[in-house]
DRENDO-1510 file (C-alpha; in Angstrom, 1 decimal, always signed):
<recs>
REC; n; res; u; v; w
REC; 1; UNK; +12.2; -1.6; -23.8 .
REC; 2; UNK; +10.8; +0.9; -26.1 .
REC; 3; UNK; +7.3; +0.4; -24.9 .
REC; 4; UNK; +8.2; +0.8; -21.3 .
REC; 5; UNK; +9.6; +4.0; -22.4 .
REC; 6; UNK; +6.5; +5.1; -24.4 .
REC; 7; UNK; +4.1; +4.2; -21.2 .
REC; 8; UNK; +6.8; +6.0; -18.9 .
REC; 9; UNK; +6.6; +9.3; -21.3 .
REC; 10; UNK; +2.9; +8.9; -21.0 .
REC; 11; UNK; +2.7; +10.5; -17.5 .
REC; 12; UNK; -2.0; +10.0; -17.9 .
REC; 13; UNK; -1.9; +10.7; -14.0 .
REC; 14; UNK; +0.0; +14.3; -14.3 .
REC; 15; UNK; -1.5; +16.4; -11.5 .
REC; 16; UNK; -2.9; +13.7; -9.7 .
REC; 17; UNK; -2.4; +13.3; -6.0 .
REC; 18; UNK; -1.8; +10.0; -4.7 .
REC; 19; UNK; -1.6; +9.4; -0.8 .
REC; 20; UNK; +0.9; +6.1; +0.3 .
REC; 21; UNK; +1.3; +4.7; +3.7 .
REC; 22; UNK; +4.5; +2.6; +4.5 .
REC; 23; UNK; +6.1; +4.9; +1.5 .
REC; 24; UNK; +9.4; +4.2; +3.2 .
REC; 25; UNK; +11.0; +1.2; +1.3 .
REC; 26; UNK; +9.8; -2.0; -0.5 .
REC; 27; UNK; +6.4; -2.1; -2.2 .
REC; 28; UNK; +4.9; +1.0; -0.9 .
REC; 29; UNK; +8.5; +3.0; -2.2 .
REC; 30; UNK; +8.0; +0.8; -5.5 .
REC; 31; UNK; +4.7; +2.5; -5.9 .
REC; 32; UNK; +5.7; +5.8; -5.0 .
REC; 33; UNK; +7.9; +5.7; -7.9 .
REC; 34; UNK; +6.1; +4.1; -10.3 .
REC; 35; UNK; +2.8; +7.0; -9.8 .
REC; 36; UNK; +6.1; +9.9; -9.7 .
REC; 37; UNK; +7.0; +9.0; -13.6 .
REC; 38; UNK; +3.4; +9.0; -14.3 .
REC; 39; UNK; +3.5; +12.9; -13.0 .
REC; 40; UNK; +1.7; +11.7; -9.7 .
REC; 41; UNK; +1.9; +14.0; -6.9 .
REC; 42; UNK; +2.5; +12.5; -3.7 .
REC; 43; UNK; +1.7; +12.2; -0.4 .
REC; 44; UNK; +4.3; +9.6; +1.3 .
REC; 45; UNK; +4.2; +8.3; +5.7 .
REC; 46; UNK; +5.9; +6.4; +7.3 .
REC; 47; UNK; +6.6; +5.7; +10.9 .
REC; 48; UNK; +10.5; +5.8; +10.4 .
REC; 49; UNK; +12.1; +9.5; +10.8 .
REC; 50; UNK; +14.9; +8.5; +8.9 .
REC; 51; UNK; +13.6; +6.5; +6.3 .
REC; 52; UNK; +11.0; +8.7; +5.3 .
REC; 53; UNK; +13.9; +11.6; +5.1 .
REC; 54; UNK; +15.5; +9.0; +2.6 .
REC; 55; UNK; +12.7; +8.4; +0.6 .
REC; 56; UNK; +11.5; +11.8; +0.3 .
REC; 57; UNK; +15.4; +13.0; -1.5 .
REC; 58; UNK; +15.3; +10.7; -3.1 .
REC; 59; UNK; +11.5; +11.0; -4.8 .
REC; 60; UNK; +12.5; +14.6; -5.2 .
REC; 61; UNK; +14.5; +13.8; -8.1 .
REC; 62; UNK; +10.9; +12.9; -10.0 .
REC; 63; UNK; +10.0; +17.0; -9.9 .
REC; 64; UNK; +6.4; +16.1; -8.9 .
REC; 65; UNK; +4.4; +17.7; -6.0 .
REC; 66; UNK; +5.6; +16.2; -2.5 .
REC; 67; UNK; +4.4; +16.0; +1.1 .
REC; 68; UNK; +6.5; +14.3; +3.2 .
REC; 69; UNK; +5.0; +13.5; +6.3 .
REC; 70; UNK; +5.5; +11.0; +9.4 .
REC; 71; UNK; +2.2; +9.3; +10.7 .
REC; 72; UNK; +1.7; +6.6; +12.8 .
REC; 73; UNK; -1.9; +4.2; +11.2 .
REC; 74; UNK; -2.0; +3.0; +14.5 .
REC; 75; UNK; -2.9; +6.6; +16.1 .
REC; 76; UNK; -6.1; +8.1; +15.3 .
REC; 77; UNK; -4.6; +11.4; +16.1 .
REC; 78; UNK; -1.6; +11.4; +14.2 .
REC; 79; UNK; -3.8; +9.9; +10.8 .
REC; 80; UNK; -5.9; +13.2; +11.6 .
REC; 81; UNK; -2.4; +15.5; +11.7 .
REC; 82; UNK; -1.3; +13.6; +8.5 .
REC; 83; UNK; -5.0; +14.8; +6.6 .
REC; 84; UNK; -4.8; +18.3; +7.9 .
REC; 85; UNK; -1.5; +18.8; +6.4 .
REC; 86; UNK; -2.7; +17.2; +3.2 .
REC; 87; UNK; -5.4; +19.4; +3.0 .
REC; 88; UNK; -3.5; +22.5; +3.5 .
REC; 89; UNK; -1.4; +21.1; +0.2 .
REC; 90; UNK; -3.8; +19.8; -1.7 .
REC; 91; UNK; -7.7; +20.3; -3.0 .
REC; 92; UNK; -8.0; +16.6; -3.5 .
REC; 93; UNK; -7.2; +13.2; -3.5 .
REC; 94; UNK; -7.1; +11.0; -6.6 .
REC; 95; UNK; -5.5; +7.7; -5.5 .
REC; 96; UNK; -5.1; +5.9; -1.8 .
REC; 97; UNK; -2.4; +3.3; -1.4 .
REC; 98; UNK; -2.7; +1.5; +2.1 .
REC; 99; UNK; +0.4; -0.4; +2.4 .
REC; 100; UNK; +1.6; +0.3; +5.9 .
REC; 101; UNK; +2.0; -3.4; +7.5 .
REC; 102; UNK; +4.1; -5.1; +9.5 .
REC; 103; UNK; +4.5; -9.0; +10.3 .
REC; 104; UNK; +5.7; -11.0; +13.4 .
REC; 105; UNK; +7.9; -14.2; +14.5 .
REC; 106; UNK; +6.8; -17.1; +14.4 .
REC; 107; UNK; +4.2; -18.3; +17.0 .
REC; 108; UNK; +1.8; -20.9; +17.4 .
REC; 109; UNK; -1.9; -19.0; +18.8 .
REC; 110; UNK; -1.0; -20.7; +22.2 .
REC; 111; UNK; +2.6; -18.7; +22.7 .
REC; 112; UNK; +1.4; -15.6; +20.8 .
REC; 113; UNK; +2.3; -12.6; +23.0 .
REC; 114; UNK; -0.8; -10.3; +23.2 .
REC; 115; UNK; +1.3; -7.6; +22.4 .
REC; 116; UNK; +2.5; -8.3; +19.4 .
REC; 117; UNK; -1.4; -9.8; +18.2 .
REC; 118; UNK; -2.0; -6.3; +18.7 .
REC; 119; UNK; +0.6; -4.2; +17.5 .
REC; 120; UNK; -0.2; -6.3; +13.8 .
REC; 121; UNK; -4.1; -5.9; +13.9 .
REC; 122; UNK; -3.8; -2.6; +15.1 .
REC; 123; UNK; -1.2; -1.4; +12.1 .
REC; 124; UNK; -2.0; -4.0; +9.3 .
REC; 125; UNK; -6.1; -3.8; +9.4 .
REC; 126; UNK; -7.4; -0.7; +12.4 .
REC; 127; UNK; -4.7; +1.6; +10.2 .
REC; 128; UNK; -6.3; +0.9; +6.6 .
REC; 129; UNK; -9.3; +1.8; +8.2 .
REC; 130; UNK; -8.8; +5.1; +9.8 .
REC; 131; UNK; -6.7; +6.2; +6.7 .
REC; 132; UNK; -9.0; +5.0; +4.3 .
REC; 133; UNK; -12.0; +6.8; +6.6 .
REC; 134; UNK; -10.3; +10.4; +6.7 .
REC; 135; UNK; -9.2; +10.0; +3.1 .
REC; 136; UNK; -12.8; +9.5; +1.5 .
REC; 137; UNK; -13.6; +13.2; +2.7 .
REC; 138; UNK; -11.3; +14.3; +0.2 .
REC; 139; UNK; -12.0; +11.7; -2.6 .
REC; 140; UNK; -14.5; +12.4; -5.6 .
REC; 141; UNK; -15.5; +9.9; -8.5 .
REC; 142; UNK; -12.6; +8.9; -10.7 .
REC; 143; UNK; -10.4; +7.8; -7.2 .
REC; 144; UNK; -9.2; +4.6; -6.8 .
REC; 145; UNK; -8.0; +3.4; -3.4 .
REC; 146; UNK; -5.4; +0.0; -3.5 .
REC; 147; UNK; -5.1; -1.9; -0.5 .
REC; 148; UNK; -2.3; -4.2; -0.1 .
REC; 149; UNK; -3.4; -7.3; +1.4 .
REC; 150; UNK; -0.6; -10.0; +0.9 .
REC; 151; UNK; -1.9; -13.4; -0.7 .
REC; 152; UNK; -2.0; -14.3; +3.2 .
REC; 153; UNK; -5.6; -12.8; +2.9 .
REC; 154; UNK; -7.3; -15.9; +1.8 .
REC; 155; UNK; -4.5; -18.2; +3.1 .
REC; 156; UNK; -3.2; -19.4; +6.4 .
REC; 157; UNK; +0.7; -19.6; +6.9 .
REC; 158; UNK; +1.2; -21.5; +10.5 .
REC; 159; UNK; +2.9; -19.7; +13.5 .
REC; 160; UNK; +1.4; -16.2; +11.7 .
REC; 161; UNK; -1.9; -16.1; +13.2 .
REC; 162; UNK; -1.8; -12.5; +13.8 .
REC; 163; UNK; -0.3; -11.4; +10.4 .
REC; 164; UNK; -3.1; -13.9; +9.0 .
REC; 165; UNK; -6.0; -12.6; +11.0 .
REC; 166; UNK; -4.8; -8.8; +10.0 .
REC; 167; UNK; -4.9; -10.0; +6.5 .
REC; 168; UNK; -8.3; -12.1; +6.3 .
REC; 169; UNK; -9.7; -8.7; +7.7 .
REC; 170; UNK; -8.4; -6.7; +5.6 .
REC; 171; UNK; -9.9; -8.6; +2.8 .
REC; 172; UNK; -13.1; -8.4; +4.4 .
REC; 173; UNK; -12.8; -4.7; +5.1 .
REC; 174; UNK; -11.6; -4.4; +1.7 .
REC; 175; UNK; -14.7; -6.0; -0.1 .
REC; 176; UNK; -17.4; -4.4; +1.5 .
REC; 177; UNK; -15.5; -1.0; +0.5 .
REC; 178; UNK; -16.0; -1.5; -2.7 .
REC; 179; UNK; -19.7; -2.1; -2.6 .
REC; 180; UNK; -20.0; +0.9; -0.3 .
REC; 181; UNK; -18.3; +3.2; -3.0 .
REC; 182; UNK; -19.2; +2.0; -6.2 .
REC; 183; UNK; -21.8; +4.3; -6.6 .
REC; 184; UNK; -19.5; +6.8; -5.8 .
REC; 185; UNK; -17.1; +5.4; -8.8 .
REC; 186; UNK; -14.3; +5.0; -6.5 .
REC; 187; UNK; -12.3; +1.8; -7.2 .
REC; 188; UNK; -11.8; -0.5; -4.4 .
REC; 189; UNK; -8.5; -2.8; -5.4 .
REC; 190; UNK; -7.8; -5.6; -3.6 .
REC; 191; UNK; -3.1; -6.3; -3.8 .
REC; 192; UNK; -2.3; -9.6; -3.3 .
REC; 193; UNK; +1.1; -9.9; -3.9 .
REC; 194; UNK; +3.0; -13.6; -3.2 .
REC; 195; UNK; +6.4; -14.1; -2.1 .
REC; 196; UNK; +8.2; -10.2; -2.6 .
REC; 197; UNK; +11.7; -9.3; -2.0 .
REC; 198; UNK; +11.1; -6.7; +1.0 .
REC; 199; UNK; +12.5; -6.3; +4.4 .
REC; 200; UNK; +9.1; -7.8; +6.2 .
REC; 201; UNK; +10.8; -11.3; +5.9 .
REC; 202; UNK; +13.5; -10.3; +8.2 .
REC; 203; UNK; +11.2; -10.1; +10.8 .
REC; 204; UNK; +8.8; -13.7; +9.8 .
REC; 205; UNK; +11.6; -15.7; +7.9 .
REC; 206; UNK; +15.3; -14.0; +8.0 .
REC; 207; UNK; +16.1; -17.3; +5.8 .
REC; 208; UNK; +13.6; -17.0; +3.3 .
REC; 209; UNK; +15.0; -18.1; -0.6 .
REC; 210; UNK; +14.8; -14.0; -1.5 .
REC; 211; UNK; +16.5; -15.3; -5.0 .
REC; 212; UNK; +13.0; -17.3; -5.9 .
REC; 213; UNK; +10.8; -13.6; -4.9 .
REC; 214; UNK; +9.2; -11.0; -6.8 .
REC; 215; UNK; +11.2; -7.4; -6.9 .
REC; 216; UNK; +8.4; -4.9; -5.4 .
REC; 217; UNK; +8.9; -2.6; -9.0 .
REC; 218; UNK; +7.4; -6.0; -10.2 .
REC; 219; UNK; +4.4; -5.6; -8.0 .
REC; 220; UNK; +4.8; -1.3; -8.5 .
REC; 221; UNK; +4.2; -2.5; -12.5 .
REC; 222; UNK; +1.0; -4.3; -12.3 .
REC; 223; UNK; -0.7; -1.8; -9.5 .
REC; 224; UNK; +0.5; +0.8; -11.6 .
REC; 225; UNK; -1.3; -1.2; -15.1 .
REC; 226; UNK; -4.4; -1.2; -12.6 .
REC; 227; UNK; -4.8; +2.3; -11.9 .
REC; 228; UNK; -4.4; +3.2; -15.1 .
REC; 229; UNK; -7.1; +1.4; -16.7 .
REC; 230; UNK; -10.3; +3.4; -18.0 .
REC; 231; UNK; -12.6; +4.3; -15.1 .
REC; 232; UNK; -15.4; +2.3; -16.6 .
REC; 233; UNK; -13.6; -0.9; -15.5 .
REC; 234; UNK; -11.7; -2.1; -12.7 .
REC; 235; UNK; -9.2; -4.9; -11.3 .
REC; 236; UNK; -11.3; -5.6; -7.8 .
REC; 237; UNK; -8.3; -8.3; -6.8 .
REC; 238; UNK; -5.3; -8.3; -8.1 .
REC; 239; UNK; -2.7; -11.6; -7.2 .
REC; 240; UNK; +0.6; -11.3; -8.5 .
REC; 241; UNK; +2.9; -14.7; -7.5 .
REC; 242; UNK; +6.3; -15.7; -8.2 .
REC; 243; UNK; +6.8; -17.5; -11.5 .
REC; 244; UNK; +8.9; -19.7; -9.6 .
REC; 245; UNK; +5.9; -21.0; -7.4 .
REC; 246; UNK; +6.0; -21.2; -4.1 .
REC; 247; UNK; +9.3; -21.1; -1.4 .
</recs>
């Protein structure tokens, strides 16, 4: 306990700025909190009005910098709203966390509504990349940018073919990132978190074991551990599982 005391005291990212989509509960809200004790400033979306309201008293109590701001990923136009208000508030941006995502119910690729297939490609993999496109005009060397993938990037999980299709892109999207701006000495970080206690699985599996999962401060801690690392070196993929193995 003492050390996580002495590392919360530490506060290396005071000043910073760090930009989180889907800020509104599980992971991305784990995050958000983790980079506020640090002395990150923040930047947290969502597409819920009264979730975000939520989030944003409540990440008041950290006495950091915040912009609380709805945007829907989906929408070119309202990612451009969200960057002009961020650039009104802030010079720069130090960290990107693309964690807006949703998931669907279970269908097999020949019941698969076409709606839904693109509602999920167009939030979980066309969001991360007009986010991650407006934010690199504000970015300089030192950034690191954290993509949450789920480990259903370089897996298959049957009657998700859409959420699995979102993710496998994402991974490829997220890959040739990090080549593109590694001589910028932006970090590219690849989240793939397993099996996490969030509110997704009410929408994929309502009966899912939740006692066996991850809490997302658990996957908050080791994103956190990553960003702080020294900016000659770099987690490019970082897989966090249950200890308990899989559901």
């Amino acid at each position: 306990m003492a050390k996580l005391t002495s590392r919360a005291q530490d506060r290396r990212l005071l000043g910073n700025v760090a930009l989180i989509t889907g800020a509104t509960r599980g992971i991305g809200l784990a995050i958000a909190r983790a980079l506020a004790a640090q002395g990150c400033n923040l930047v947290v979306t969502g597409r819920d009005e009264a979730a975000l309201g939520r989030s944003g008293r409540e990440l008041t109590e950290y006495k950091v910098e915040l912009l609380v701001r709805r945007c829907d990923v989906r929408d070119p136009q309202s990612v451009d709203a969200l960057f002009r208000a961020v650039r009104r508030r802030f010079k720069t941006l130090h960290i990107l966390i693309n964690n807006a995502g949703i998931a669907h119910a279970n269908f097999n690729v020949d019941k698969l509504p076409l709606p839904i297939w693109q509602d999920v490609i167009e939030t979980n993999l066309t969001g991360m990349f007009l986010v991650t496109q407006a934010a690199l005009a504000m970015m300089k060397r030192g950034g690191t940018i954290v993509n949450n993938l789920s480990i259903a990037a370089n897996r298959v999980f049957l009657g998700s073919a859409a959420y699995n299709a979102s993710k496998h892109g994402a991974l490829g999207f997220t890959n040739t990132l990090r080549e593109e701006l590694r001589p910028r000495g932006i970090r590219v970080i690849g989240l793939l978190p397993g099996a996490t206690d969030t509110a997704i699985w009410n929408t994929s599996w309502p009966e899912a074991p939740r006692r066996k999962m991850m809490s997302p401060a658990t996957v908050a801690e080791a994103v956190l551990a990553a960003i702080l690392l020294r900016e000659n070196a770099t987690v490019e993929t970082l897989e966090i599982l249950p200890a308990a193995g899989s559901l």
